[in-house]
C-alpha positions as CSV (number, residue, x, y, z in Angstrom):
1,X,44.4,-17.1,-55.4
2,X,47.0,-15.7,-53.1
3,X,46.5,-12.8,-51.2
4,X,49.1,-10.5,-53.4
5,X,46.7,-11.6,-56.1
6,X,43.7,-11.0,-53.9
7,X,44.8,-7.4,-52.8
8,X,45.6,-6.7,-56.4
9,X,41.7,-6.0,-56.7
10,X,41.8,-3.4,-53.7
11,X,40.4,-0.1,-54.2
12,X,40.1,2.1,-51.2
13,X,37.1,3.4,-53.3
14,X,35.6,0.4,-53.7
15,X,35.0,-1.5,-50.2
16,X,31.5,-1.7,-49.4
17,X,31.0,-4.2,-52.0
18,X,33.9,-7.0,-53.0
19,X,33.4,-8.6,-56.0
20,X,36.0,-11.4,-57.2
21,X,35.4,-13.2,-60.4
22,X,31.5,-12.9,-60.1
23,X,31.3,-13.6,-56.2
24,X,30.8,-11.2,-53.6
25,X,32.5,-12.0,-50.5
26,X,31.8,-9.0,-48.8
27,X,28.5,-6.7,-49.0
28,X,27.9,-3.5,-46.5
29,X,25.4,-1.4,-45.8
30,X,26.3,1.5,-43.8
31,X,28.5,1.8,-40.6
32,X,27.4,4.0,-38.0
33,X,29.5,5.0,-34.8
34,X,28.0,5.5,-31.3
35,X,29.4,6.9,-28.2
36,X,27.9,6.7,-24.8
37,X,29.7,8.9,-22.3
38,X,29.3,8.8,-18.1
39,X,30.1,12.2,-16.0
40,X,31.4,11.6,-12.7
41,X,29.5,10.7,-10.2
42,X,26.8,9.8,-12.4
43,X,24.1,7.5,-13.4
44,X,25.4,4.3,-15.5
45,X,25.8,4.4,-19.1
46,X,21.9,3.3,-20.3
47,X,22.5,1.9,-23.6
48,X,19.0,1.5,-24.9
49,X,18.6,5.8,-24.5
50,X,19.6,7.2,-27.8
51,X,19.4,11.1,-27.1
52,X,21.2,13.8,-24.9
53,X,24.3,15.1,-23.9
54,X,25.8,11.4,-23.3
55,X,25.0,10.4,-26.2
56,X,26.5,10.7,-30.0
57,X,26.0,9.0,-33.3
58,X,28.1,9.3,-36.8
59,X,28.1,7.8,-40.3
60,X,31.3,6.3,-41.9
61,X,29.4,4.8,-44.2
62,X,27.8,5.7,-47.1
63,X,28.4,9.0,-45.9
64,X,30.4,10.4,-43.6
65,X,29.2,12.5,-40.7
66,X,31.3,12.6,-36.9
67,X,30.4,16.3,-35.9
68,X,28.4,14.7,-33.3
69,X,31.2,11.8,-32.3
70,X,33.8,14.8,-32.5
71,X,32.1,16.7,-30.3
72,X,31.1,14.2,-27.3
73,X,35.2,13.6,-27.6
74,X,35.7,17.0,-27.4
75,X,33.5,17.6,-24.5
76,X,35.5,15.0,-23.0
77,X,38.8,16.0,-23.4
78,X,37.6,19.2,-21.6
79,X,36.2,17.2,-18.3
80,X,39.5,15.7,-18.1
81,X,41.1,18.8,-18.7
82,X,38.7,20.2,-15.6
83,X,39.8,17.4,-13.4
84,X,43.2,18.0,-13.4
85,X,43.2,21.5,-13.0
86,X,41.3,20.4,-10.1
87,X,44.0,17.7,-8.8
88,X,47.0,20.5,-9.4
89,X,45.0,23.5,-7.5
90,X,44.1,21.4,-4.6
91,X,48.2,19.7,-4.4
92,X,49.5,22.9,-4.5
93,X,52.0,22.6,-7.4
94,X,54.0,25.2,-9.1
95,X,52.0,27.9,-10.8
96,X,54.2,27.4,-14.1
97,X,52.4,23.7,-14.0
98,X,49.4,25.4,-13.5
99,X,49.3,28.2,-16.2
100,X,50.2,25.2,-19.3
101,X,47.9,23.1,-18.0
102,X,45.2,25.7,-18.2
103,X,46.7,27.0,-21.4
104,X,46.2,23.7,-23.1
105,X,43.5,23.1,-25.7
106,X,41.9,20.1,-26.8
107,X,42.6,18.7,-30.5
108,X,40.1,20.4,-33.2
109,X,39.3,17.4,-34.5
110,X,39.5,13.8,-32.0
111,X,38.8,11.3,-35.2
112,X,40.1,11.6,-38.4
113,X,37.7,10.3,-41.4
114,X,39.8,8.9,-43.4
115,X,41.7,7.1,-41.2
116,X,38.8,5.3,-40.1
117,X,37.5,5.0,-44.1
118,X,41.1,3.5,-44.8
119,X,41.0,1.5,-42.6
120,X,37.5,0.6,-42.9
121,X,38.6,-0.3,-46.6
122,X,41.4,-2.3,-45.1
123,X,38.7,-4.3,-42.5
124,X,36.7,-5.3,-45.5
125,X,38.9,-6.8,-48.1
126,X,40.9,-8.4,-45.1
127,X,37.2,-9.7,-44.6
128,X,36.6,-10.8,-47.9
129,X,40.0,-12.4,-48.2
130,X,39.0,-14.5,-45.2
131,X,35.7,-16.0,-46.1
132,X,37.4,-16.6,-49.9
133,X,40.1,-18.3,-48.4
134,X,38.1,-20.9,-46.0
135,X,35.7,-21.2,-49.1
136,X,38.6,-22.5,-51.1
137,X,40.4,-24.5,-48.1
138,X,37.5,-26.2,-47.8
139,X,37.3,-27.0,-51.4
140,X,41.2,-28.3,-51.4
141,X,40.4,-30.5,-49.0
142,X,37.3,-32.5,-50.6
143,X,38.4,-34.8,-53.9
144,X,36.7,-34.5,-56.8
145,X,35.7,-30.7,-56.1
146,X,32.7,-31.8,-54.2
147,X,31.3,-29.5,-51.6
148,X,32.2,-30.7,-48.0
149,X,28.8,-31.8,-47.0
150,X,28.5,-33.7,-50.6
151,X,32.0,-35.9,-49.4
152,X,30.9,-36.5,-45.9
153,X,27.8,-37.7,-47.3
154,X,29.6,-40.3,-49.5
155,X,32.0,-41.1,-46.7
156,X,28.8,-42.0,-44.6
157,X,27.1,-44.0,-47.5
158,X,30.1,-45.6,-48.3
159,X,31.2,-46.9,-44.5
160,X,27.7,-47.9,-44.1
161,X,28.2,-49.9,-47.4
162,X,30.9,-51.9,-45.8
163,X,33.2,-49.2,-48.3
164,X,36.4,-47.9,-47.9
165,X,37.3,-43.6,-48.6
């Protein structure tokens, strides 16, 4: 099957469980998303503690949930914005600068869901493709439409039995 013919079977919809002529190549369960976030000056990143204000977790999959992811982003985007502000005050630059940089908000939303579903969808029948198309390599490559440890068992006995391939 080529992969035109493959991707003929895609369905954005339909990703968490790729089924091709009675064979699943591809089987998910749920993606989650975690985030682990370091102020200046701070302790390292401990990524065994799963809780407080460093921390976020969201579902992409089987449901999707990134308040929390959003707003560790979010929360980020304002340190950096707080950083700057700091690095123009203290270099003296022209109060235009100044106002527009403090003027400036942070996007409302820092991931978009279904951009990361699409391509999530994408991921998984580019995934599935994959593992069909080494299965079937694999099979090409062995006469008789043997499995690849079945031939290189009978190229064993057969060499051992004075045999040619």
């Amino acid at each position: 099957m080529t992969r035109e013919e493959w991707l003929h079977n895609h369905s954005v919809d339909d990703f968490h469980r790729v089924v091709v002529d009675g064979h699943t190549w591809f089987s998910l369960s749920s993606v989650e998303i975690h985030v682990w976030t370091c102020q200046a000056g701070g302790s390292p990143i401990e990524l065994d503690r799963l809780d407080g204000d460093e921390y976020a977790v969201g579902m992409l999959y089987p449901t999707v949930n990134l308040d929390d992811i959003n707003r560790i982003f979010l929360r980020g985007f304002e340190l950096i914005k707080e950083d700057v502000l700091w690095k123009l005050v203290t270099t003296n630059v022209d109060q235009s600068l100044l106002d527009r940089m403090e003027a400036w908000l942070p996007p409302p939303c820092a991931l978009d869901s279904t951009l990361l579903t699409n391509a999530l969808a994408l991921g998984a029948w580019a995934t599935a493709y994959k593992r069909y198309f080494s299965w079937r390599s694999k099979l090409k490559s062995t006469p008789y439409n043997t499995t690849p440890r079945e031939y290189s068992l009978r190229c064993k006995t057969a060499k051992r039995l004075g045999h040619r391939d």
